[in-house]
C-alpha positions as CSV (number, residue, x, y, z in Angstrom):
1,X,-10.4,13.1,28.9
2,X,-10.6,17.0,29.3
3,X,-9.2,19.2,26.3
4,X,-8.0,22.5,27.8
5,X,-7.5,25.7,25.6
6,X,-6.9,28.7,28.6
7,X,-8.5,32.0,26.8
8,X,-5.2,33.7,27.8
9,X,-3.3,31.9,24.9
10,X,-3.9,32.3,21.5
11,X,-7.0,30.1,20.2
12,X,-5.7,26.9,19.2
13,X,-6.3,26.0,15.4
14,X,-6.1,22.0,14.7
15,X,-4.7,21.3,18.2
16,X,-5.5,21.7,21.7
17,X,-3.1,23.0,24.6
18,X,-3.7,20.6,26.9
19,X,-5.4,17.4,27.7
20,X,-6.0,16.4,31.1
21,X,-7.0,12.4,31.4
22,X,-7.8,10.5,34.4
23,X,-8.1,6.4,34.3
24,X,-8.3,4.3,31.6
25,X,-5.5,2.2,30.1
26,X,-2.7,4.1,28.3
27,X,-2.0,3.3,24.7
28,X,1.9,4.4,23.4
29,X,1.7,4.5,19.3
30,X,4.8,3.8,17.5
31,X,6.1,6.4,15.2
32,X,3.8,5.6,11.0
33,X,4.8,7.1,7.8
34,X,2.9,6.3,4.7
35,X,4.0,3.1,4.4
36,X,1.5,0.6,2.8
37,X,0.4,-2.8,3.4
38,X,4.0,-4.6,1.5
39,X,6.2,-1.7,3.5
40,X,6.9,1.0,0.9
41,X,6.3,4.1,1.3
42,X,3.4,5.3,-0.7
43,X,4.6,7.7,-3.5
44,X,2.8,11.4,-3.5
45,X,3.5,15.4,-2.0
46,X,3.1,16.0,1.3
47,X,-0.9,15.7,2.0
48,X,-0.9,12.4,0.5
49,X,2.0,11.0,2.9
50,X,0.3,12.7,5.8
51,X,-3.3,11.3,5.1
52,X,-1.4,7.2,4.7
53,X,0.3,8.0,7.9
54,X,-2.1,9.4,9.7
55,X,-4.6,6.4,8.3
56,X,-1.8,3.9,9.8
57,X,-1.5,5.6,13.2
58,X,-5.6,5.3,13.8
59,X,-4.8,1.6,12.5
60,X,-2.4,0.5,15.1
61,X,-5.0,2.9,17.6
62,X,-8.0,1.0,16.7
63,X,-5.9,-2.8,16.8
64,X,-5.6,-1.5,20.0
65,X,-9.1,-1.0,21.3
66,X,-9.2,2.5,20.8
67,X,-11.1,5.5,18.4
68,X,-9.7,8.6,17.3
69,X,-11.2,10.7,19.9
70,X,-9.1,8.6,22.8
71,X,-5.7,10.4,21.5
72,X,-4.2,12.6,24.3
73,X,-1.0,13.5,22.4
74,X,0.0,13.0,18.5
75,X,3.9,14.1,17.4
76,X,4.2,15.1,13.6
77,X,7.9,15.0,12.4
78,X,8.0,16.5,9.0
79,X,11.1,16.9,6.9
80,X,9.9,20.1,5.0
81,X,7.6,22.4,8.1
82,X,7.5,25.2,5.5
83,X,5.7,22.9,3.3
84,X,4.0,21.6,6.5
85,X,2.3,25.0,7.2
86,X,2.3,25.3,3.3
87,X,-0.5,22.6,3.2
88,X,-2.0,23.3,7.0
89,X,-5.7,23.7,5.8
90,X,-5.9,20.9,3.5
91,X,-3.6,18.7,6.5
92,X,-6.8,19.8,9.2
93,X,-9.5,18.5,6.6
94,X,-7.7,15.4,6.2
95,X,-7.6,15.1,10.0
96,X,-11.3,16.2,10.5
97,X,-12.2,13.7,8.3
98,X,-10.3,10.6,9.8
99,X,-10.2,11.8,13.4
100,X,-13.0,14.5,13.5
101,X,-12.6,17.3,15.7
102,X,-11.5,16.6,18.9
103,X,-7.6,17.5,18.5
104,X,-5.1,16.4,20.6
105,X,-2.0,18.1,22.0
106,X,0.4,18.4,19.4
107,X,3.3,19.5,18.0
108,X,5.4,19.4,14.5
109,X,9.0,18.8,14.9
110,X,11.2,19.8,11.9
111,X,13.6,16.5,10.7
112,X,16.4,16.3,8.2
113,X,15.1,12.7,7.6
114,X,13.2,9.9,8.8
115,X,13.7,6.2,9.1
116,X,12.4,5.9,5.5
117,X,14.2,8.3,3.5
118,X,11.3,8.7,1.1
119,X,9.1,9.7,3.9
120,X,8.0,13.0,4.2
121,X,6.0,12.8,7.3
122,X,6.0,10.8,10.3
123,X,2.9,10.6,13.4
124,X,3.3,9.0,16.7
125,X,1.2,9.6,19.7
126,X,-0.3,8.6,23.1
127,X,-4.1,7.8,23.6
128,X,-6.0,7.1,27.0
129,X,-8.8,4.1,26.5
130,X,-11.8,4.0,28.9
């Protein structure tokens, strides 16, 4: 897997532009909010929700066969992006932390709601295993 960030765009902070991956098995991750083991959402703001869902989307990664630094392409649907960019710094520590620094492409998509209405945040994405 190849992370590409072309000088002639803007440097990327917490993401990369591209990710270029060749072989390997490909590994589609279903959409996790912050819900916990019984399948409620955990209560808490925004950082909270977004380190539980994050936590559950390495989850169903590593049940796979899979580390953090195999993700190609994570989606984060938020229902609030001001508060989203709001909390950006402390969002990238809690991803350093559970995924270190190897960022994926990404992108945060604005949503009136999600499946669970008390969600605030939601994470899918698409890794590439040796």
């Amino acid at each position: 897997m190849r992370r590409i960030n072309p000088p002639e765009l803007s440097p990327p902070t917490g993401f990369s532009h591209a990710v270029a991956v060749t072989g390997g098995r490909l590994v589609f991750l279903a959409g996790q909010t912050a819900l916990d083991g019984a399948g409620r959402i955990v209560p808490g703001v925004l950082p909270e929700q977004f380190e539980r869902a994050l936590g559950n989307l390495l989850a169903a990664l590593r049940a796979a066969g899979g580390e953090p630094q195999h993700l190609a392409r994570v989606t984060v649907y938020a229902t609030d992006v001001a508060a989203y960019r709001a909390h950006a710094r402390e969002l990238g520590g809690i991803w350093r932390r559970l995924a270190g620094r190897d960022y994926p492409a990404m992108a945060v998509i604005g949503a009136v709601r999600l499946w669970d209405e008390e969600a605030l945040v939601e994470l899918d994405g698409i890794a590439m295993l040796p």
